[in-house]
C-alpha positions as CSV (number, residue, x, y, z in Angstrom):
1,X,0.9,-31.4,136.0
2,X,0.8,-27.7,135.4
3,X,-1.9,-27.5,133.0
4,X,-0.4,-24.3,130.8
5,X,3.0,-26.7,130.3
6,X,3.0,-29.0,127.0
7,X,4.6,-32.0,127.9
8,X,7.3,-33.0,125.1
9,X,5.0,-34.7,123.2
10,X,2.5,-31.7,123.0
11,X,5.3,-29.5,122.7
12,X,6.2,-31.3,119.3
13,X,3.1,-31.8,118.3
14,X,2.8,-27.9,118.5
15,X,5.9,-27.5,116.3
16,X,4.3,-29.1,112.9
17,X,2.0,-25.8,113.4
18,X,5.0,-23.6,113.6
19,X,6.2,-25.3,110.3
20,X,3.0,-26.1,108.0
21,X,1.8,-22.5,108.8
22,X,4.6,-21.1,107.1
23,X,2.7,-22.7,103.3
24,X,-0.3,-21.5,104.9
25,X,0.6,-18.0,105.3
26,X,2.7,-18.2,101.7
27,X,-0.6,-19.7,100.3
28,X,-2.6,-16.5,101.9
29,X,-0.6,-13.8,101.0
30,X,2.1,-14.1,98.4
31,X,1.5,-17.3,96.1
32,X,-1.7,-15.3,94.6
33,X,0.2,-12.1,94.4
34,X,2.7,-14.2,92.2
35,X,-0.1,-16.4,90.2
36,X,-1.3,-12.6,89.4
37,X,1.9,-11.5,87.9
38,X,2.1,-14.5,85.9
39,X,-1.5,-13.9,84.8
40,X,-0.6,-10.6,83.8
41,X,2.5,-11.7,82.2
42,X,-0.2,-14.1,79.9
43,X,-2.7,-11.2,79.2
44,X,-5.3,-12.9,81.8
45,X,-7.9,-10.2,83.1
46,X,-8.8,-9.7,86.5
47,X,-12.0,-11.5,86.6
48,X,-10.0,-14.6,84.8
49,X,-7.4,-14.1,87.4
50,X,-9.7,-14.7,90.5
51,X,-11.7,-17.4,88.6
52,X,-8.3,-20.0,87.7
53,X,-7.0,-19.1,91.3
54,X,-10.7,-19.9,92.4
55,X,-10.8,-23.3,90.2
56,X,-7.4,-24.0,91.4
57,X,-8.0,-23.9,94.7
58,X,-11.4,-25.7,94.5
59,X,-9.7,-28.6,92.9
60,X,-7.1,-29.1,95.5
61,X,-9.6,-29.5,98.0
62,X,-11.9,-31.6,96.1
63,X,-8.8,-34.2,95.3
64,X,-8.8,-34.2,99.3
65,X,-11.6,-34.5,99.9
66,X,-11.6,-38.0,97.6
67,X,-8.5,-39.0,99.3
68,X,-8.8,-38.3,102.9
69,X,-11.0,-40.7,104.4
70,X,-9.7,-43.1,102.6
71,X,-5.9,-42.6,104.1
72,X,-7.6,-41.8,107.2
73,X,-9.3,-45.1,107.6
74,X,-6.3,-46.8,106.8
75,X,-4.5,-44.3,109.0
76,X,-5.9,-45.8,111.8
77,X,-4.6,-49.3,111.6
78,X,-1.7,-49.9,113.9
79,X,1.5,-48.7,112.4
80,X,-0.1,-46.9,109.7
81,X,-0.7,-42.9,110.5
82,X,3.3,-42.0,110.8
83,X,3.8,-43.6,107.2
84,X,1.6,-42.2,105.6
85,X,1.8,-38.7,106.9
86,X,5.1,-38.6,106.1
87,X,3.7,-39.9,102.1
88,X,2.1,-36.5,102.6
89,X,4.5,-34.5,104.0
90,X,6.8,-35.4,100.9
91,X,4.4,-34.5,98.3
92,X,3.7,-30.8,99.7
93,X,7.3,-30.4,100.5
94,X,8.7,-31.5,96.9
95,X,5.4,-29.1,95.4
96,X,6.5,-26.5,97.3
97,X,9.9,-26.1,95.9
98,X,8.7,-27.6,92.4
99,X,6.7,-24.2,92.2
100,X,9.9,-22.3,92.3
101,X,10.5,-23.8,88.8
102,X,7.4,-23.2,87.0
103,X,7.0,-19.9,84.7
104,X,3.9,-20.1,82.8
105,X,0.6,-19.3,84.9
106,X,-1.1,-23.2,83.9
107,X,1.9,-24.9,84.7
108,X,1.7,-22.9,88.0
109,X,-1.5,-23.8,88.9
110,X,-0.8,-27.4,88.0
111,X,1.8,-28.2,90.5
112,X,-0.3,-25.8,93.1
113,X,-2.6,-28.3,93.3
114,X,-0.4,-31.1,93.6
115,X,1.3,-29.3,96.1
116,X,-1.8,-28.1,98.3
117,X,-3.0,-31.7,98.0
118,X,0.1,-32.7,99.6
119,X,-0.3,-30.1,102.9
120,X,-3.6,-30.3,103.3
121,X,-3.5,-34.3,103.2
122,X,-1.1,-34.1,106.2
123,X,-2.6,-32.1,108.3
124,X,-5.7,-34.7,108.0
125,X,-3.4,-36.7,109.8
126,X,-1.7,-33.9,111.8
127,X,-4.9,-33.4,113.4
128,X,-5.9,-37.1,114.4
129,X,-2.6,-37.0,116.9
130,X,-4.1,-34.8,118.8
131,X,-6.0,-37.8,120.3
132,X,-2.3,-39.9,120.4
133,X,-0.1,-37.0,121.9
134,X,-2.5,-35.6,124.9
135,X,-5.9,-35.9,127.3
136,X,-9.0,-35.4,126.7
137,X,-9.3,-32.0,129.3
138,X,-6.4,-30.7,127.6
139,X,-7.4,-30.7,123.7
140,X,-8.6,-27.3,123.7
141,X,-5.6,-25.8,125.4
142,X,-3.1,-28.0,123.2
143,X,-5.0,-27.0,119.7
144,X,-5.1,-23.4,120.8
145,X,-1.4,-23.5,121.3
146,X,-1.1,-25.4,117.9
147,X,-2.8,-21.9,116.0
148,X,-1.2,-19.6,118.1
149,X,2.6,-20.8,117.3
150,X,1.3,-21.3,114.2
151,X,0.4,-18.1,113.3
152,X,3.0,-16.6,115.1
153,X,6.2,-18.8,114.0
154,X,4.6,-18.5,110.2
155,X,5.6,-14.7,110.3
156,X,9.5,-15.6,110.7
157,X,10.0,-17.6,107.2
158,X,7.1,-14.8,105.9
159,X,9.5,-12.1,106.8
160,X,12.8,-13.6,104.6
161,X,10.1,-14.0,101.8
162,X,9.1,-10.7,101.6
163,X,12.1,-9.2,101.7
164,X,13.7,-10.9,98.9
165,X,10.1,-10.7,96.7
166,X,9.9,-6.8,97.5
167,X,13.7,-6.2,97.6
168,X,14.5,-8.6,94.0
169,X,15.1,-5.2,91.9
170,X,17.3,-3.7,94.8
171,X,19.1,-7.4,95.1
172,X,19.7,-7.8,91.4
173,X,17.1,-10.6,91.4
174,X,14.8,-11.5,89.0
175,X,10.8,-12.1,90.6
176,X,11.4,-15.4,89.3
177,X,14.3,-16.3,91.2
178,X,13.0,-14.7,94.0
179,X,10.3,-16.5,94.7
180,X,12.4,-19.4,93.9
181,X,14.3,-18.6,96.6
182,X,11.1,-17.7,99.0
183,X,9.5,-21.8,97.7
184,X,12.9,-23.1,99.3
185,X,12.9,-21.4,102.8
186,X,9.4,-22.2,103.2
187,X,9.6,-26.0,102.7
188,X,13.2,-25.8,104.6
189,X,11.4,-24.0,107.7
190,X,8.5,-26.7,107.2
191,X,10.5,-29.6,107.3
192,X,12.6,-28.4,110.0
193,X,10.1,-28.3,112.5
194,X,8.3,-31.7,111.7
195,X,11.4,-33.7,112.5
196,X,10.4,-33.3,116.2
197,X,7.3,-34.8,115.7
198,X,8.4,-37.0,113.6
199,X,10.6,-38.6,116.5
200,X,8.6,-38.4,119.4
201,X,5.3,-39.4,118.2
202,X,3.7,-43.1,118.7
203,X,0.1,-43.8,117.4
204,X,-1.7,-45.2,121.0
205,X,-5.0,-45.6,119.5
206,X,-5.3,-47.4,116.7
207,X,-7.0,-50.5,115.2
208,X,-5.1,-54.0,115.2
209,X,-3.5,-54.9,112.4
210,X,-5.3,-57.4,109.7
211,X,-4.4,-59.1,106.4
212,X,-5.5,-57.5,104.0
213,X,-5.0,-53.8,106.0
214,X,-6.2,-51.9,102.7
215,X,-9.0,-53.6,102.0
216,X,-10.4,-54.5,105.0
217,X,-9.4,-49.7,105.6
218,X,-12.5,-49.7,102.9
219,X,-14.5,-52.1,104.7
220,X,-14.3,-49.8,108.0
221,X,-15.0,-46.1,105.9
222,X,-18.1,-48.6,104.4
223,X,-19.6,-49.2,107.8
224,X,-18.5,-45.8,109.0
225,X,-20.3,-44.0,106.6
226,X,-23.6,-46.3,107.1
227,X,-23.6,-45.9,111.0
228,X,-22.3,-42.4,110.8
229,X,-25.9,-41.0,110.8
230,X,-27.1,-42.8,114.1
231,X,-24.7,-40.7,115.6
232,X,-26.5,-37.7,115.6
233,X,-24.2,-35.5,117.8
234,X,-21.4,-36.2,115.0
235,X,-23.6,-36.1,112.1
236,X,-24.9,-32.7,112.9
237,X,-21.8,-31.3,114.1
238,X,-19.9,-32.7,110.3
239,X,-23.2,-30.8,108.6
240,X,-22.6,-27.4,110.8
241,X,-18.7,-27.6,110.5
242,X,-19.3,-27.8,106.7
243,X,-21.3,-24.7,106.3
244,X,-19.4,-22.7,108.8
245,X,-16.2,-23.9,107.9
246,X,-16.9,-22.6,104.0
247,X,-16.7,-19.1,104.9
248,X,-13.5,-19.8,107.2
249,X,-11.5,-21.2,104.0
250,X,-12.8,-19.0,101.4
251,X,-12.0,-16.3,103.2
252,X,-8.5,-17.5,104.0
253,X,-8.1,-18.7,100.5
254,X,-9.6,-15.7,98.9
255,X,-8.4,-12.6,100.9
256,X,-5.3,-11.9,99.1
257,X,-6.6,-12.8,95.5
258,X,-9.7,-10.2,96.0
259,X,-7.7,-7.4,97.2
260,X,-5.9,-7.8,93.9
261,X,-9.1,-7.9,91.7
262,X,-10.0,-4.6,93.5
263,X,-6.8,-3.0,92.2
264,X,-5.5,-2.7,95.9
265,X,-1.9,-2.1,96.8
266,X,0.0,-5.6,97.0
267,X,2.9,-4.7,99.5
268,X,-0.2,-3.4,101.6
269,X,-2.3,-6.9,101.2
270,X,0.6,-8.5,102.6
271,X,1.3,-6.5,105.3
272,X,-2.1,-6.3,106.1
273,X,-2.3,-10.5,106.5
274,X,1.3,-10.3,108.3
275,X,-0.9,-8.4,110.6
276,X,-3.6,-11.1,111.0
277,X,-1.2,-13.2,112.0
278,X,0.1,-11.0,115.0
279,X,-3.3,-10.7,116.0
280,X,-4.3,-14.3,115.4
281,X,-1.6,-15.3,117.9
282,X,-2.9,-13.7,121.1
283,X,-6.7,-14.3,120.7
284,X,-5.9,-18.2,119.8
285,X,-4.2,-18.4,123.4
286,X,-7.0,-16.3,124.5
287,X,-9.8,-19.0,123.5
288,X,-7.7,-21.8,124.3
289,X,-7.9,-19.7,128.3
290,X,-11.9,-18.9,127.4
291,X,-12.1,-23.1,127.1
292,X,-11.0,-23.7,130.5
293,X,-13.8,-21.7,131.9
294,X,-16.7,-21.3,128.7
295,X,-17.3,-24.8,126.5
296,X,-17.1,-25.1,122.8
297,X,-20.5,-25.0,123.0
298,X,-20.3,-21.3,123.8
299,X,-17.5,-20.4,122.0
300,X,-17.8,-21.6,118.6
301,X,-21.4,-20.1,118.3
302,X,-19.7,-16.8,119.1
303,X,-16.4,-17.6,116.4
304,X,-19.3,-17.7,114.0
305,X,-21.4,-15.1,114.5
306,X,-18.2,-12.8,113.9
307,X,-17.4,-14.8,111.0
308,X,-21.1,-13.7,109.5
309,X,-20.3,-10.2,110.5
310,X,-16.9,-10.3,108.6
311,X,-18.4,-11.6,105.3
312,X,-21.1,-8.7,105.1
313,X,-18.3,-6.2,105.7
314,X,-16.3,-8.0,103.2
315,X,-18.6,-7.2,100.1
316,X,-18.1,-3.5,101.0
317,X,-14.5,-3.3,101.2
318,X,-13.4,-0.4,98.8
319,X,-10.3,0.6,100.2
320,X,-6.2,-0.3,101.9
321,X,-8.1,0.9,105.3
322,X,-10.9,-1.1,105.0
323,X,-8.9,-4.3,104.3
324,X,-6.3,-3.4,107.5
325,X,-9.6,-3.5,109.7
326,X,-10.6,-7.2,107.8
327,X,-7.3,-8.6,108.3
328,X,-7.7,-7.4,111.9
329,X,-11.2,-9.2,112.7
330,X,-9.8,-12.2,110.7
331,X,-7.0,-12.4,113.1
332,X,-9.0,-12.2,116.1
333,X,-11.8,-15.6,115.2
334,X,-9.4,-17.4,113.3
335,X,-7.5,-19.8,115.6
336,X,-10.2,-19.8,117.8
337,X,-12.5,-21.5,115.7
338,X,-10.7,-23.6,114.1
339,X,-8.6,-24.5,117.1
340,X,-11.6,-24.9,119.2
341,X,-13.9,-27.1,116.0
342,X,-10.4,-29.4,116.2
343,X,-10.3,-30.2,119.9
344,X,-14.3,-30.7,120.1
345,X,-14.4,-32.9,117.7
346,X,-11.7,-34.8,118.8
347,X,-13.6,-35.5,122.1
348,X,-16.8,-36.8,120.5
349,X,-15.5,-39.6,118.1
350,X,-14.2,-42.7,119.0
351,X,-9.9,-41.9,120.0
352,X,-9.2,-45.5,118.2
353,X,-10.8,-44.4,114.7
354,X,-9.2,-40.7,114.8
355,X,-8.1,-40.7,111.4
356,X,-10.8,-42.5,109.9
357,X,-13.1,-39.5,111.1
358,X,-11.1,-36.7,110.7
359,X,-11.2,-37.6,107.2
360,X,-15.2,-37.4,107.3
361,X,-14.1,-34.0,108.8
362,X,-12.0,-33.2,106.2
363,X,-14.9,-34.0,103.8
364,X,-17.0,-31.7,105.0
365,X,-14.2,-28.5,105.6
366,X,-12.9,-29.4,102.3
367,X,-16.1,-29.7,100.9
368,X,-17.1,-26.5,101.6
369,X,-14.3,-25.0,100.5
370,X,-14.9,-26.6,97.2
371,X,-18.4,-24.9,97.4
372,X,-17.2,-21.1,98.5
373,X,-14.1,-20.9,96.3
374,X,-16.4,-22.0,93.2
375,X,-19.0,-20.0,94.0
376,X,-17.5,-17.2,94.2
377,X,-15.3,-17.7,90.8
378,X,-18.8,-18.7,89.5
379,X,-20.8,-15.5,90.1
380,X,-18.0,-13.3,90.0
381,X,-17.6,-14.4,86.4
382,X,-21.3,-14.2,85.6
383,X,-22.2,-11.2,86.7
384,X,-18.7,-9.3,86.6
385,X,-19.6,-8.3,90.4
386,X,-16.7,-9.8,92.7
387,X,-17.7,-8.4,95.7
388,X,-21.6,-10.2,95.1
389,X,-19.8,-13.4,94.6
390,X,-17.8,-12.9,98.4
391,X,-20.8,-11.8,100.0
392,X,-23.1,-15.0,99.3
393,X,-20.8,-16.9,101.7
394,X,-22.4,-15.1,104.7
395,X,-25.9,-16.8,104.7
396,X,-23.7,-20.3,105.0
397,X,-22.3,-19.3,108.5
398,X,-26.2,-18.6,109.3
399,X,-26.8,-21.9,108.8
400,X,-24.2,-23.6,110.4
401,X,-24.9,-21.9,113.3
402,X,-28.2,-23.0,113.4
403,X,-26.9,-26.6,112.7
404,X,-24.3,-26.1,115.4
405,X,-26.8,-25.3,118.2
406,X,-28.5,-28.2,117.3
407,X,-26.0,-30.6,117.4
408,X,-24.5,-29.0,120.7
409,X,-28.2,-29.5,122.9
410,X,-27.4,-33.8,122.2
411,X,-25.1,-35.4,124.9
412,X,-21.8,-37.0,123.9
C-alpha cells in the first residue's frame, strides 16, 4: 500500500475533521465576537464579558468531562460506539442551529453549552476509530491528515459566514439573522461530511456484548480506573497531556474573546484566526511527514516547548500586529500536537477498550481546560489584569513537559 494514500475508510474517517472543524473554527473566531455584541447589547463590561464566556466554556467541558468515560466505556461494547456517536452528533448539530434563535446573552450561553457538550462528546468517540479505521504504523500519518483537512476544509463554511456577518448591513440583514444564517451552514457543512463515516465505519475492536451492557460499562470504567495507575506509561502520559493540553484549549478557546477585551479590531481577529488555519494545514501534514522519520517522543516535547513560548508572548500582546504573529505560531504547533498526542495514545492503550480510555483522555484535556478557562476568568476578574490571568497558563506546559519526558523513557 502506498503509505501517503488513505484507504476509503481513512479517507472517511478524515472527512468528520473536514466537518466538526467547521464548529471549531465558528467556536474560535466568531461565536465570542457575537456573545460580545450581545453582552454589549445587555450593558456587560469587558472583564464580565471574558469571565461568562470563560464560565461558559469551563462548564461545557466539565459536563464532558462527567460524561465521557462513562459513554466511552460503554462505547466500547460491541455495537455500541456508532449509536452513541451519532446521540452526540444530534445534540451539537440541533445546538448549533438552536443558537441561531437565542437573543439574550444568558440564553446564549445556555444552549452554548448544550451545544459544545454535544461536539465535544463526539469527537470522544471520533477519536477512538482511529484504532477501528487503520494500523498501528499509520496513526500518526492518518491523525495528521485528520487536522490538516480539518483546518483547511473549516475555512470554506468560515468564508460564507463571514461574509454574511460582515456584509448583514450591505445585505439588508439584521446581525441576528445573520448569524442565523451562519448557525445553519455550519451544522449543514458538519453533517454533510459525517454521512461518509457514518456509512463506511464498523467498530473491530470492541468488547462482547453482556446483559446488563450498562451496568456491567460501570463495572469496566471501575476496574479501569483502579488498574489505571499500574500502567505507568499511560498514567503519566494522562497527567502530562492534562497540563500541556490546558494551554492548547485555553488558548484556542480564549484567543478571539481576549482580543476583544483588549479593544482590538474584530474583522482583524477573525482574519487573523482564518490565517491560523492556512498555516495550521501545512505544518499538520508536515508533522504527520516528521513521524515517519522522528517519534512522538521527539516531537511532542518540541509542540510544547513552542506552546510555552506562545503563552509568554501572549501576555504581551498590545497590538493587530502582534496578534497576526500569534495566530501565525498558533497555526504552526497546533495540529501537530494534538494530531500527534491522538495517534500516541492510541498505540499505548489496549485497541479493544478505545473508547473507554479516550474518555480518561478526555478527562484529563477537558479537565484542564476547565482549569485554564477558569483561571483565567478568575484572576482576570480579581485583579482587573487580563493579560496576568493568560500568562499563568505557561508554567502548566513546563510541567507537562517534564511529565511527558517521563512517561516517554517507560516502554510500551
Amino acid at each position: 500500500m502506498n503509505k501517503l494514500k488513505l484507504t476509503p475508510a481513512e479517507r472517511s474517517w478524515v472527512l468528520y475533521d473536514v466537518g466538526n472543524s467547521a464548529f471549531t473554527l465558528l467556536i474560535a473566531t466568531i461565536i465570542p465576537i457575537y456573545f460580545n455584541f450581545l453582552a454589549e447589547e445587555a450593558g456587560l463590561s469587558n472583564v464580565q464579558y471574558l469571565a461568562y464566556w470563560g464560565y461558559a466554556a469551563s462548564a461545557a467541558t466539565l459536563l464532558v468531562a462527567v460524561l465521557g468515560p462513562v459513554f466511552g466505556t460503554l462505547a466500547d461494547t460491541q455495537g455500541y460506539k456508532k449509536p452513541i456517536f451519532l446521540l452526540f452528533l444530534g445534540v451539537g448539530l440541533i445546538g448549533c442551529i438552536a443558537l441561531g434563535f437565542a437573543a439574550h446573552w444568558l440564553w446564549f450561553l445556555l444552549i452554548f453549552v448544550v451545544a459544545r457538550v454535544g461536539y465535544s462528546g463526539s469527537l470522544i468517540f471520533y477519536d477512538s476509530m482511529l484504532s477501528d479505521i487503520t494500523d498501528a504504523d499509520r496513526m500518526d500519518h492518518v491523525s495528521s491528515q485528520g487536522y490538516a483537512w480539518g483546518y483547511i476544509g473549516s475555512c470554506i463554511p468560515f468564508a460564507g459566514c463571514l461574509a454574511l456577518v460582515l456584509g448583514a448591513g450591505a445585505l439588508g440583514l439584521s446581525m441576528v439573522t445573520a448569524m442565523g444564517l451562519s448557525f445553519g451552514i455550519t451544522a449543514l457543512w458538519w453533517l454533510g461530511f459525517t454521512l461518509p463515516l457514518l456509512r463506511r465505519y464498523e467498530q473491530k475492536h470492541f468488547v462482547e456484548r453482556q446483559p446488563h451492557a450498562i451496568r456491567e460499562s460501570f463495572a469496566r470504567l471501575g476496574r479501569t480506573l483502579a488498574s489505571v495507575r499500574q500502567e505507568k506509561k499511560i498514567f503519566l502520559f494522562l497527567l502530562a497531556f492534562f497540563f500541556y493540553i490546558d494551554g492548547v484549549y485555553t488558548i484556542i478557546d480564549m484567543a478571539t474573546a481576549y482580543g476583544e477585551a483588549l479593544g482590538l479590531d474584530s474583522t482583524g481577529l477573525l482574519l487573523a484566526l482564518l490565517l491560523t488555519q492556512v498555516v495550521a494545514f501545512p505544518f499538520a501534514i508536515l508533522f504527520g511527514r516528521l513521524a515517519r522519520k522522528f517519534s512522538g517522543d521527539q516531537l511532542i516535547p518540541l509542540c510544547i516547548l513552542a506552546y510555552f513560548g506562545i503563552a509568554v508572548f501572549a501576555m504581551f500582546l498590545r497590538t493587530q500586529a502582534q496578534f497576526w504573529m500569534l495566530a501565525v505560531l498558533v497555526g504552526m504547533f497546533q495540529g501537530g500536537i494534538q494530531a500527534l498526542s491522538r495517534s500516541y495514545f492510541a498505540r499505548i492503550i489496549p485497541s479493544s477498550q478505545s473508547g473507554e480510555y479516550f474518555g480518561l483522555l478526555d478527562i484529563c484535556g477537558k479537565g484542564a481546560s476547565f482549569m485554564g478557562t477558569t483561571v483565567v476568568s478568575v484572576v482576570s476578574q480579581i485583579t482587573g489584569n487580563i493579560s496576568l490571568g493568560v500568562g499563568m497558563i505557561a508554567l502548566l506546559f513546563l510541567v507537562g513537559l517534564i511529565l511527558f519526558r517521563q512517561a516517554s523513557r517507560i516502554p510500551s
